[in-house]
N, C-alpha and C positions, 0 to 999 in steps of 0.2 A: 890555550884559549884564555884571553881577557873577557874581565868582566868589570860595570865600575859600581862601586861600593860605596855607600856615604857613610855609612858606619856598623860596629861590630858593636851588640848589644851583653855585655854578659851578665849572666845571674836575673835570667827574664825568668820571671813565673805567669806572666802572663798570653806568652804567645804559644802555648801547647803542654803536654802533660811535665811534670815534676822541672827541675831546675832546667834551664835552655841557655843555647845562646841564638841569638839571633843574630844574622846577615841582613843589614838593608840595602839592597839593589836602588840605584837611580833609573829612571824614568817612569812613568805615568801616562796614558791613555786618555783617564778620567780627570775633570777638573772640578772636585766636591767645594762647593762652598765652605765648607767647614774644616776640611783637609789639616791636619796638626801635624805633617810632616811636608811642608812646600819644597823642604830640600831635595826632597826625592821626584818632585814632577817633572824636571829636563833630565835627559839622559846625560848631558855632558857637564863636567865640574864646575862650581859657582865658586866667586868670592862670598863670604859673609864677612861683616864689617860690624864690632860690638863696638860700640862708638861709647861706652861707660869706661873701655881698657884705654882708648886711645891716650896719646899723652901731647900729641900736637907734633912729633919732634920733624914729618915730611917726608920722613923716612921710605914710606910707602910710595911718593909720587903722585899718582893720578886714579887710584884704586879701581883702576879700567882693565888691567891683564892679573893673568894668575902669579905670573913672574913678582908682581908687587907685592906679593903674601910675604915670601921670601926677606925681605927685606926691610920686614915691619918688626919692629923692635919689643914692643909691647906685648905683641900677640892677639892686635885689636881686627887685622885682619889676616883673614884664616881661606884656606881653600877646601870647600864642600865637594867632596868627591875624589875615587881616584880608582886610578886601575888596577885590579890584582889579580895573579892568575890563580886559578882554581887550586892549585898547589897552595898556595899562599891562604887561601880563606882557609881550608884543612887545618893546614900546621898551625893559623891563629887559631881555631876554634876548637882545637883539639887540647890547646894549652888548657881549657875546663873541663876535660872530658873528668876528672875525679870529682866532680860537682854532680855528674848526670847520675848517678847511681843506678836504679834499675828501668825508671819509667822517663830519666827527662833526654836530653838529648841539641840537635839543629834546628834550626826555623830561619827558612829563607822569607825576606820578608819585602818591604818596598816604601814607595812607587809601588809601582806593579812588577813584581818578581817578574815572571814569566815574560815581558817582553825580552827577558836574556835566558829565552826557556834551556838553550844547548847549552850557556855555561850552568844555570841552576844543575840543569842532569848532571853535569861531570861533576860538579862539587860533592853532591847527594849522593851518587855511585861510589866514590872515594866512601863517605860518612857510611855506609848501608854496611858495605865490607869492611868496617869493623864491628858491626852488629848493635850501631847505634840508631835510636829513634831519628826519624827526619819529615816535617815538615814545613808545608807551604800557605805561608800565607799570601791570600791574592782575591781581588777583585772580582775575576772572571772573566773580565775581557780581553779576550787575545783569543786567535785563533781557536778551535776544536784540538787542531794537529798540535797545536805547544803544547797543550793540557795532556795529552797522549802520551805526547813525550814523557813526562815524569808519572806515571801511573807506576814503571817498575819499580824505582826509585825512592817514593814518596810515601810514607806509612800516613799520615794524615792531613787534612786541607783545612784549614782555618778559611772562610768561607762567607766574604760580607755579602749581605742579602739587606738593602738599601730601603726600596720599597717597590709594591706590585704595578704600579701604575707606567708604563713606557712616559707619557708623556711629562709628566710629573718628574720624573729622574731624567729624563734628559737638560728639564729645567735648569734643575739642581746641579746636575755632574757633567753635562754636558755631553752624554750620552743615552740612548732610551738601551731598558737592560734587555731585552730580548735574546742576545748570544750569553749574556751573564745566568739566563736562567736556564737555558738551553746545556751549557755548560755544569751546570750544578747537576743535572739531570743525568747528565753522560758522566759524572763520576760517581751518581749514587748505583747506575745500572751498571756502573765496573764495577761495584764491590767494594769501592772506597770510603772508609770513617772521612766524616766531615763534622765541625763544628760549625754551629753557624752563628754568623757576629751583624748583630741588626745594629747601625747607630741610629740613636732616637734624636731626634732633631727638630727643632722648633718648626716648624709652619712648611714643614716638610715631608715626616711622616707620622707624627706626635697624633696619630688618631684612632682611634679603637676599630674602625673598618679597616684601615692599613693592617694594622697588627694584626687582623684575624684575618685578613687574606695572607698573608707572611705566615701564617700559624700553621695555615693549610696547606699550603707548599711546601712546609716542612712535615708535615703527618703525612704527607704520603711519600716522604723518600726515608725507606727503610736504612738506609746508612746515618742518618745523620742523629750521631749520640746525643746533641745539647746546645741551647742558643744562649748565647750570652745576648742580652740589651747592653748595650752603651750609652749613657747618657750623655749630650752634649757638653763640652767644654771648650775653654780656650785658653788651654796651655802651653799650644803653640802657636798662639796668635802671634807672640813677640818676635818668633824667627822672622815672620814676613817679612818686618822693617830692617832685619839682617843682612837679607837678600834683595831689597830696593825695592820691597814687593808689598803691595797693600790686600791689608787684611779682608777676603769678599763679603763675611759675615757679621750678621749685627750680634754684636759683643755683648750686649743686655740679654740677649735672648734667652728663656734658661728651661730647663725640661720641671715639670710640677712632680714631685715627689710620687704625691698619690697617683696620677696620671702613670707613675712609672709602675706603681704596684699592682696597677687595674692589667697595665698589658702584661705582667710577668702570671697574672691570673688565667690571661687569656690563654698564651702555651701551654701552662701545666693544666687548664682545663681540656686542653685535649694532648693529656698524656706526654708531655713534652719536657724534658727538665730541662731547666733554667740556671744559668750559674752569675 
């Protein structure tokens, strides 16, 4: 089984407990405004084109096919994506396994992992039987039945929870979250640890009613350990122009400090830890 992969993360402390590596899957469902990984939104390979490397020499041609990476000299353009078999992410990702010590481990991650939910299982089945941590990070949109799929597999779910509003989030992501909350649901009733990752976002859900509906859908799923806030940023604004893609969000736009400290009040006012 292929799967196509825009990049292999190591020495992540951010995407699950103690040191990780992370797997990023291509393709994407959602189309977030704010998204700081666009490589990851078509399932099939992109050129990116760093036009700071370039050196002019032509080499490349027409920077129209992926054949043209190839034969750029500089290394100004590059191809985003490619395919590997689940054999292949293993033996890469195991080259860290002396990094995981007792608590870190895999993290599948994206685009939206789960739209390659059979190759994520076979990767995660390999990682499990050697008795390493493995989780998924993911949106929630996809099927019920993908989610199923990796419940044997899958020790924890990294977990975005965007905002409560359907309308409002379809605005924004170009979907209303209805299966994403439905979804979270049917992993907290398996028995599944989930983290959950709110990003805080300008004029989006930056509001104290948002955050206390969010607050309350996580008090009542007994699985979920701890929300991290995200504050907005744009540090992958620059890829967009990489990939011939323009950036959808206003660049000024910036989350208020105190604003952020009022909503991390709001969870741990009802018993919620916050990281």
């Amino acid at each position: 089984m292929l799967g196509t992969v825009f990049d292999i993360q190591r020495f992540s402390v951010h995407d699950g407990p103690g040191i990780r590596t992370t797997v990023f899957m291509k393709g994407c469902p959602l189309r977030c405004q704010w998204c700081h990984n666009p490589e990851g939104l078509t399932r099939t390979p992109q050129l990116q084109f760093f036009a700071e490397s370039c050196v002019g020499c032509g080499a490349c041609g027409s920077r129209s096919n992926l054949a043209d990476a190839e034969r750029c000299r500089s290394g100004a353009l590059k191809v985003c994506g490619r395919q590997m078999s689940a054999d292949e992410v293993v033996t890469e990702v195991l080259r860290d396994r002396i990094f995981y010590a007792e608590n870190g481990g895999v993290t599948i991650s994206g685009g939206e992992c789960l739209l390659q939910a059979d190759f994520v299982v076979e990767v995660l089945s390999e990682i499990k039987k050697l008795g390493l941590s493995t989780a998924i990070d993911t949106s929630g949109y996809v099927p019920a039945c993908e989610i199923e799929k990796t419940l044997p597999v899958c020790d924890l779910y990294l977990y975005d929870v965007k905002c409560m509003d359907p309308q409002i989030h379809k605005a924004y992501t170009g979907v209303d979250n209805r299966l994403i909350l439905s979804n979270l649901r049917l992993l907290s009733e398996a028995g599944k640890e989930i983290w959950v990752r709110v990003p805080v976002i300008p004029d989006f859900n930056d509001r104290a009613n948002e955050m206390e509906a969010i607050a309350d859908l996580v008090a009542s799923l007994p699985t979920v350990r701890q929300v991290t806030l995200m504050p907005y940023h744009t540090l992958g604004a620059g890829k967009y122009e990489t990939l011939g893609m323009t950036y959808p969000f206003d660049r000024s736009k910036k989350v208020n400090s105190d604003s952020l400290a009022a909503f991390e009040r709001i969870f741990t006012g009802k018993g919620i830890v916050v990281t």
